[in-house]
C-alpha positions in Angstrom: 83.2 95.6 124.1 80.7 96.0 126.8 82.2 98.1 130.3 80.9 97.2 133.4 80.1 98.6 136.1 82.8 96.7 138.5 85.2 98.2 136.3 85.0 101.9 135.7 89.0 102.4 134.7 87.8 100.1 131.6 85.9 102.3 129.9 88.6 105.0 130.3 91.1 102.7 129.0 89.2 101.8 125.8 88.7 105.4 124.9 92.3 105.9 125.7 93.5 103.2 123.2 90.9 104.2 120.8 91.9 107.8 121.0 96.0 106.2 120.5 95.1 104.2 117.6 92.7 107.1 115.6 96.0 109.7 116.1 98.1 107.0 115.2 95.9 106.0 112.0 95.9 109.5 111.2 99.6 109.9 111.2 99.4 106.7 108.7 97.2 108.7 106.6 99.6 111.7 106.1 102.3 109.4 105.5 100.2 107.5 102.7 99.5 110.7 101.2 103.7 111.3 100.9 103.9 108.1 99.3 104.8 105.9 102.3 103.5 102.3 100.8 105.0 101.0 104.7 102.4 103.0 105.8 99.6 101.4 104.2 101.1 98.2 104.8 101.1 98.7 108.3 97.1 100.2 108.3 96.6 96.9 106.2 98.0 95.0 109.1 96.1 95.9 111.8 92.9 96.3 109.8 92.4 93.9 107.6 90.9 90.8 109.2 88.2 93.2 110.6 87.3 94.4 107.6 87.4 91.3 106.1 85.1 89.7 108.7 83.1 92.9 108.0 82.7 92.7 104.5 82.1 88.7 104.8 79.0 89.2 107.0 77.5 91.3 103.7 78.8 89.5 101.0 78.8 85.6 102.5 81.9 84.8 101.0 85.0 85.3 103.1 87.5 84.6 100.0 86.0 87.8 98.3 85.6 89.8 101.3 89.2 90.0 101.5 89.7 91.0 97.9 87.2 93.5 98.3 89.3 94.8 101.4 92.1 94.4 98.7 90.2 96.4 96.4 89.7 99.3 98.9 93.5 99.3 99.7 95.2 99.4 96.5 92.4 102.0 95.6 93.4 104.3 98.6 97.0 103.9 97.3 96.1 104.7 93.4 94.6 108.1 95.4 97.3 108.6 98.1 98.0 112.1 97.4 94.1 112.7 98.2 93.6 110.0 100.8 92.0 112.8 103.6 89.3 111.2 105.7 86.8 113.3 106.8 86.3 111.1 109.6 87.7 108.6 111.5 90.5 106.1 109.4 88.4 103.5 111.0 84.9 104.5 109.7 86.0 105.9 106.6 88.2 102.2 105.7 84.4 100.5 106.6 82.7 103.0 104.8 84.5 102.1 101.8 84.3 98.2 102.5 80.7 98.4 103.3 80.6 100.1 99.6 82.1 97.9 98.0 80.9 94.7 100.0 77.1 95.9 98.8 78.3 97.0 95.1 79.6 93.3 94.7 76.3 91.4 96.8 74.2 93.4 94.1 76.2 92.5 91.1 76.4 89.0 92.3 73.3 88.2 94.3 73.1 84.9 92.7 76.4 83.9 94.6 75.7 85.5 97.5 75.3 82.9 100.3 74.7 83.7 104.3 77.2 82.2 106.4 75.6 79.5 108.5 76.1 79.6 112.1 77.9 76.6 113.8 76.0 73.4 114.5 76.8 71.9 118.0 78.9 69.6 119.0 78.7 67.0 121.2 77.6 67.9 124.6 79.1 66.4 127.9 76.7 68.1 130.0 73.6 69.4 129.6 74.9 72.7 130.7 77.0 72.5 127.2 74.0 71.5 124.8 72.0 74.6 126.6 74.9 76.8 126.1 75.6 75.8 122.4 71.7 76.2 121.5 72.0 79.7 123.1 75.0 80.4 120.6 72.5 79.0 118.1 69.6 81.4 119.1 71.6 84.4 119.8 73.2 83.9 115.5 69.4 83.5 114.8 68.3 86.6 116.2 71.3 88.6 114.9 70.4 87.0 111.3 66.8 87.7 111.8 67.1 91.3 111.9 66.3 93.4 109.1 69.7 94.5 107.2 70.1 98.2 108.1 69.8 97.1 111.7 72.4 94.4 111.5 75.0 96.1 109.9 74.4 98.5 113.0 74.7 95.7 115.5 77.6 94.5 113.9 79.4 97.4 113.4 78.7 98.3 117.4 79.7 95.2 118.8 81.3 93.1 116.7 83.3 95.6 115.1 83.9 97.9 118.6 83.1 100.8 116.0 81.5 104.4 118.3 78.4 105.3 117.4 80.1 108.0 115.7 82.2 106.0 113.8 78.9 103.9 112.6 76.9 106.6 112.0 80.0 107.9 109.4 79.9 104.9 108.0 76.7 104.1 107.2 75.6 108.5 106.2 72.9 108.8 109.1 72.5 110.4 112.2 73.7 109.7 116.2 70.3 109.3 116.4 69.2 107.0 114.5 72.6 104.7 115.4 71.2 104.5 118.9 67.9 103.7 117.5 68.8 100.9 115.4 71.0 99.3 117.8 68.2 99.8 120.6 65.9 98.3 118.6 68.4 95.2 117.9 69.0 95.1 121.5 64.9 94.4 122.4 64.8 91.7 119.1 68.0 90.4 120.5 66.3 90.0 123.8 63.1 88.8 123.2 64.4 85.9 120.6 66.5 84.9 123.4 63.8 85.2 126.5 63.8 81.4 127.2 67.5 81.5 127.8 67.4 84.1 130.1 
């Protein structure tokens, strides 16, 4: 979520809930590794539509995205008494999913379909019909980008993942995180120039 600059407390606040929810994900871990199946139930809970949504934008196919994410869950509880991120809860959970998501898109690339973004809707305005073809443009030129860099995007925004978090996840560097997503950021930009 982007922080602006009328709001500099907001930025604070995010790091401060993001901060609560990794000590609180890494209490759920130790209590998953004692056997606690409430525990996993309740990481389940909070993260499974976004790793379902996650794994859809990979695989196409929201129905086995989320028995992917399935998949990942029982097989953190099969190896509970091991379960010992080395990172985040977050990135490691989306490390596995994105795993998983591209062991299933390879095995299955015939059924693999890409999600197509919304047609519009009847406009009232054309305020509305400019809006919707922005929406239009903006899926187009996330789409458009080459996959590494999408997953990035994705992962950064869509996802609210740091660039820590995405850089555990996909196995590079900082560096190259703020690369991709720059680099997204100027397609992004340009694809949308006669909106702006």
């Amino acid at each position: 979520m982007p922080v602006h600059a009328s709001d500099p407390d907001k930025g604070r606040n995010n790091l401060t809930r993001g901060s609560e929810r990794s000590a609180l994900d890494n209490k759920l871990a130790a209590r998953i590794r004692l056997g606690d199946a409430n525990a996993l139930g309740e990481l389940a809970e909070y993260y499974f539509n976004q790793l379902a949504d996650f794994a859809a934008s990979t695989t196409g196919n929201r129905e086995s995205a989320s028995d992917l994410v399935q998949d990942v869950l029982l097989a953190i509880w099969e190896r509970r008494a091991s379960f010992t991120p080395h990172t985040s809860v977050k990135a490691y959970l989306y490390r596995a999913v994105r795993n998983r998501s591209i062991n299933n898109v390879v095995r299955h690339r015939a059924h693999a379909v890409p999600v197509e973004p919304d047609k519009p809707g009847p406009a009232d305005t054309e305020e509305q019909l400019r809006f919707s073809e922005l929406v239009i443009a903006y899926r187009k030129a996330i789409a458009a980008l080459p996959e590494r860099r999408r997953i990035v995007f994705n992962l950064i925004r869509l996802h609210e993942l740091s660039y820590a978090e995405a850089a555990a996840v996909l196995d590079v560097s900082e560096n190259t995180i703020r690369t991709q997503m720059s680099e997204a950021l100027t397609a992004i930009r340009e694809a949308l120039a006669d909106f702006l």
